[in-house]
Structure formats: structure tokens, C-alpha cells
C-alpha positions in Angstrom: 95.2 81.2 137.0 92.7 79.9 134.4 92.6 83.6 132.8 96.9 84.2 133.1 97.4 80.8 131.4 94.8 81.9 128.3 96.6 85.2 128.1 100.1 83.7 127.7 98.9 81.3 125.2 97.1 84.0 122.9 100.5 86.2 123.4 102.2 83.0 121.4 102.2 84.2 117.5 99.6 82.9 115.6 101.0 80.2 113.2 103.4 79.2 116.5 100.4 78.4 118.5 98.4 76.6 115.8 101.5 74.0 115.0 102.3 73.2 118.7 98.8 73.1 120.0 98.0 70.4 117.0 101.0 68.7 118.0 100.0 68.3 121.7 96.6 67.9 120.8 97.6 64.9 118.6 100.0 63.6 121.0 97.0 63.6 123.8 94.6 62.0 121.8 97.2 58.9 120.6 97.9 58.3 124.4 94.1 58.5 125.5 93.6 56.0 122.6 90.8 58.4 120.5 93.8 58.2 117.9 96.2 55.6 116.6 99.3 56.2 115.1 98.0 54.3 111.9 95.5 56.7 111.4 98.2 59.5 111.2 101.6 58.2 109.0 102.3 59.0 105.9 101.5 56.4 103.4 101.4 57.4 99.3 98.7 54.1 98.7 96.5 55.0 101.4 96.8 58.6 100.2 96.3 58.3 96.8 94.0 55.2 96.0 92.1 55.4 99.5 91.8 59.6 99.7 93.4 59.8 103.2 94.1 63.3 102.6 94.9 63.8 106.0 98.1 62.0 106.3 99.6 64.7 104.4 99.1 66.9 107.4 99.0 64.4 110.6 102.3 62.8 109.9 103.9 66.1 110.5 102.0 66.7 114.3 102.7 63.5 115.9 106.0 63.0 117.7 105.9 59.9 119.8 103.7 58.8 123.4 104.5 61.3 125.7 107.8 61.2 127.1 111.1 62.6 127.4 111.7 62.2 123.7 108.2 63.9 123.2 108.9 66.7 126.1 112.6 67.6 124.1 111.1 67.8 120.4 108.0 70.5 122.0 110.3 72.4 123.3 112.8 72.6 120.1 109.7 73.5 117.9 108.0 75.6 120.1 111.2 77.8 120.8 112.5 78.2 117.4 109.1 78.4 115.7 108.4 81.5 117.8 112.2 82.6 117.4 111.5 83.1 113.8 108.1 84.2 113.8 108.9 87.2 116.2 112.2 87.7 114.6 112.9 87.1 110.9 109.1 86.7 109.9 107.9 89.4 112.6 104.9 91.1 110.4 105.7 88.7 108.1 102.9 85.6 108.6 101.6 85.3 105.3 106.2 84.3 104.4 106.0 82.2 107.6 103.0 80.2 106.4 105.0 79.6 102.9 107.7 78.4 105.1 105.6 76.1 106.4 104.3 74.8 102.8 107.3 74.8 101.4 109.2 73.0 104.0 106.0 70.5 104.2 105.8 69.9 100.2 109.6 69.2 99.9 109.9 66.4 103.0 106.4 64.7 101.5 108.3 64.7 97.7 111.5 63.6 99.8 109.5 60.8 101.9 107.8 59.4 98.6 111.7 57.9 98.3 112.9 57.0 101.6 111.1 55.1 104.4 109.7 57.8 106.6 106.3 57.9 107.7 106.6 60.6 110.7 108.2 64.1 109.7 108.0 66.4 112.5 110.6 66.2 113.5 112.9 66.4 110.7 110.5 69.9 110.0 111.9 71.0 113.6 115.1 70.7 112.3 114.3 72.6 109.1 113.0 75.2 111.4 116.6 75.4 113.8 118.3 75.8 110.8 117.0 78.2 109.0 116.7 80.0 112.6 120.3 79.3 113.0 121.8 80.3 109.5 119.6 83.8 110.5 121.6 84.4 113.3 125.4 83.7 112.7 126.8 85.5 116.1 125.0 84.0 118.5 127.2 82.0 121.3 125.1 78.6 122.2 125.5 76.6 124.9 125.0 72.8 125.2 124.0 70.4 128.1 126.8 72.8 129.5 129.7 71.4 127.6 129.9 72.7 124.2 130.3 76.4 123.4 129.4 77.0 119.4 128.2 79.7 117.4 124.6 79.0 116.3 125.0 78.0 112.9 126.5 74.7 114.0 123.8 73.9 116.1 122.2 71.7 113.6 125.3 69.4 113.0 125.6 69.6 116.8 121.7 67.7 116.8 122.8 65.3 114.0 125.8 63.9 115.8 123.6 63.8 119.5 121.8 61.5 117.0 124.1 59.5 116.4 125.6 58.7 120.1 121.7 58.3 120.7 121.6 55.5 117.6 118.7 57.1 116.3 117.9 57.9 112.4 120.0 60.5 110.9 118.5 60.3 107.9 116.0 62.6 109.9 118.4 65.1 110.5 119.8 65.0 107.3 116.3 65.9 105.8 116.0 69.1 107.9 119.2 70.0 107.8 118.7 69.7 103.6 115.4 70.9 103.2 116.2 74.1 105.6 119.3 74.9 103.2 117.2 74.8 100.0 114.6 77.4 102.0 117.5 79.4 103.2 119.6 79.6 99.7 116.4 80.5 97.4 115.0 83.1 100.0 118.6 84.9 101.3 121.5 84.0 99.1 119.6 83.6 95.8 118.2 86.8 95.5 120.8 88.7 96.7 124.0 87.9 94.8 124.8 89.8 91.5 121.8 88.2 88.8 119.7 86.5 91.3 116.4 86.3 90.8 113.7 85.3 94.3 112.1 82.5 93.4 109.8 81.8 96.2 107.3 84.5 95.8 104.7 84.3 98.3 100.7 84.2 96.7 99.0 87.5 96.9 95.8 85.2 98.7 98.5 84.5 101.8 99.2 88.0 101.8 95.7 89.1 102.1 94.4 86.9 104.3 97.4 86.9 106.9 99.4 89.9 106.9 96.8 92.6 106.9 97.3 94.9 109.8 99.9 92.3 111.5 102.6 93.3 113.8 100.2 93.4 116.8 103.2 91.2 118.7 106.1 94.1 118.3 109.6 92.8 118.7 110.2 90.6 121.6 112.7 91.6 123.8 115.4 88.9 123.7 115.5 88.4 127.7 111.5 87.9 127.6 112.2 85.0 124.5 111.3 81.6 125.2 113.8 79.5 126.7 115.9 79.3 129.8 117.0 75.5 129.1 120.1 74.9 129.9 120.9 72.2 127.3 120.7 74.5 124.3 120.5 78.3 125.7 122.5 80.8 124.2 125.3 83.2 125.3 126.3 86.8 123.4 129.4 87.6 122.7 130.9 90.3 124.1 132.6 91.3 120.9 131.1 91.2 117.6 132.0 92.2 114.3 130.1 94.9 112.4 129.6 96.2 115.6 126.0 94.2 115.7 124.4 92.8 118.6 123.0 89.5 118.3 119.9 88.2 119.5 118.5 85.3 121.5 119.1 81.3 120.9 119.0 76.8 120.9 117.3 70.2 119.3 114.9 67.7 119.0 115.1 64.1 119.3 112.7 61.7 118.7 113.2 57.8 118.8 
């Protein structure tokens, strides 16, 4: 069991596995109190006058005690970070990992201005929407009682936020910073003048995407998932005769 259980977690894509493992890892080392969450939110004084570098990073792994809250933002990472790293970014690690950096630099500028210390899960959030602009056709499926086309999923999240009372300015930030990623890398470059601004460093490249695409595409039936809160369902009929592909929020208190 011990040997099945290490070979499904080293079949999870590379940068997929590193993110969620730090985020359990964190999560398990808060509740067996080797960790507080003082030790791990952001704060720009404690940062910069007191060279806490590592706030910069732990603020963004940490998601709350284990619990239901805890148990629903895993799985919403976990499934659409591996969406997009076997889908859009298949081959592509060294553009996932500026995903990442991107998406991380913008929410810390963003956070300097508004009182957040935790951003995980807002970066889930960036993460289902990019996922979700990515795949347009895709019929989702929530808690059984709304039927949507992917793209909406996002908006779906921010208003279960709000019947939940929780933040929205949350939302708001991964809905915001996922647009910015998704105009400069898909609409920008591709309309008449465009130019692609994010260019990812030749160091990336080197380092992460030599001889990649040991994972092959995942067939969309294999995917993770299953839940039926947020599982997706084709449509039988699509336009430009295209087949879609696999799909489904966080919350957090």
C-alpha cells in the first residue's frame, strides 16, 4: 500500500506536488503546534526591518486548522493546479513556474494596500480562473443545482462567499490577478499589434523544461476529481466542432 500510495504521489506533476505538499505540510505542523500562524503571515515591517523573508512564501501555504474549510480549499488547488499543469502548461513547467511568480508578486504588491495577511487562497482562485477562461465549453455542475459553463465558475465562488459571509475581497483578488495573467499571456499577444509581455527567463527554461513531457496528456476520465459539488459535464454539442475537456472552489473562513 506503502509503495501504490508513493507511486500516485510522484505521478502528480512536479510543481502540483510541491505547492500542495507544502501546504499540508504547513497545515500539519500549525495543528501539532511546531508552527504558529504568527510565524507564517504576511507582514511588510516584519519583512523588511526584521528580514522575515519567509513570509513572502508561508503566507501563501497556510489555509486554516484542519477542517472542512481546509479539506474544500486542497481540493480546489490540488484539482486545478494539476488541470493546468497537464493541460495548458503540459511540457510547459518552466511557464507554470512564472505563473506561480507572477501570480505571487502581484497579490504581495496588492496585500502591501489592503489588510490581508493569508493569500492562498485568493492564489486558488487565480489558478480556477485562469483554468476556467482556458476552457470556455465545459458544462460544470454545482453542489447539484447549478448548471454553468466554466468560465463563470469563479463568480459562482465569489457569490458562495458571500451567502457564507466570508471576505470577498479574497475572491475579488484572484478573480483580478488571474485576469491580468490571462489578458497579457492569451489576449495580448494575439490581437492585431500585440506584443507578449510576460516572457519567461531563459534560467526557468533551462532548469525546468529540459526533456519535460514525461506525464503525456491525461486522459480527461483519469483527471482528478469526482466531487460532486463542482464536477463538470460536456456538452453534447459544441461549436467549432471541438471537444472540451475535464472540470470545477475554495473557501476559507
Amino acid at each position: 500500500m506503502a509503495q501504490h500510495f508513493h507511486q500516485e504521489y510522484m505521478a502528480v506533476p512536479p510543481v502540483t506536488r510541491t505547492y500542495t505538499t507544502a501546504c499540508v505540510l504547513t497545515t500539519i505542523a500549525v495543528q501539532l503546534d511546531i508552527l504558529s500562524p504568527f510565524q507564517l503571515y504576511f507582514n511588510q515591517s516584519l519583512i523588511w526591518k526584521k528580514y522575515q523573508v519567509w513570509r513572502l512564501f508561508t503566507n501563501f501555504t497556510f489555509f486554516g486548522t484542519i477542517g472542512f474549510n481546509f479539506v474544500f480549499n486542497m481540493i480546489f488547488t490540488y484539482r486545478y493546479c494539476r488541470m493546468l499543469e497537464e493541460g495548458s502548461f503540459r511540457g510547459r513547467t518552466a511557464d507554470f513556474i512564472m505563473m506561480f511568480l507572477f501570480g505571487g508578486v502581484l497579490m504581495t504588491i496588492i496585500a502591501c494596500f489592503v489588510n490581508l495577511v493569508f493569500l492562498g487562497q485568493a492564489f486558488t482562485i487565480m489558478l480556477v480562473y485562469i483554468w476556467a477562461k482556458r476552457n470556455p465549453y465545459i458544462r460544470m455542475n454545482f453542489f447539484g443545482m447549478l448548471n454553468f459553463n466554466a468560465p463563470y465558475l469563479p463568480w459562482v465562488l465569489f457569490g458562495f462567499s458571500l451567502l457564507l459571509d466570508n471576505s470577498v475581497i479574497v475572491d475579488l483578488m484572484g478573480i483580478a490577478v488571474g485576469h491580468v495573467y490571462f489578458y497579457l499571456e492569451d489576449v495580448l499577444p494575439n490581437i492585431e499589434g500585440g506584443v507578449k509581455i510576460l516572457k519567461t527567463p531563459r534560467l526557468l527554461k533551462l532548469l525546468f523544461d529540459e526533456g519535460e513531457d514525461e506525464y503525456g496528456e491525461v486522459p480527461d476520465d483519469t483527471r482528478p476529481g469526482g466531487y460532486n459539488w463542482g464536477e463538470d459535464v460536456r456538452e453534447q454539442q459544441q461549436p467549432a466542432e471541438q471537444q472540451p475537456e475535464q472540470g470545477d472552489h475554495p473557501h476559507q473562513d
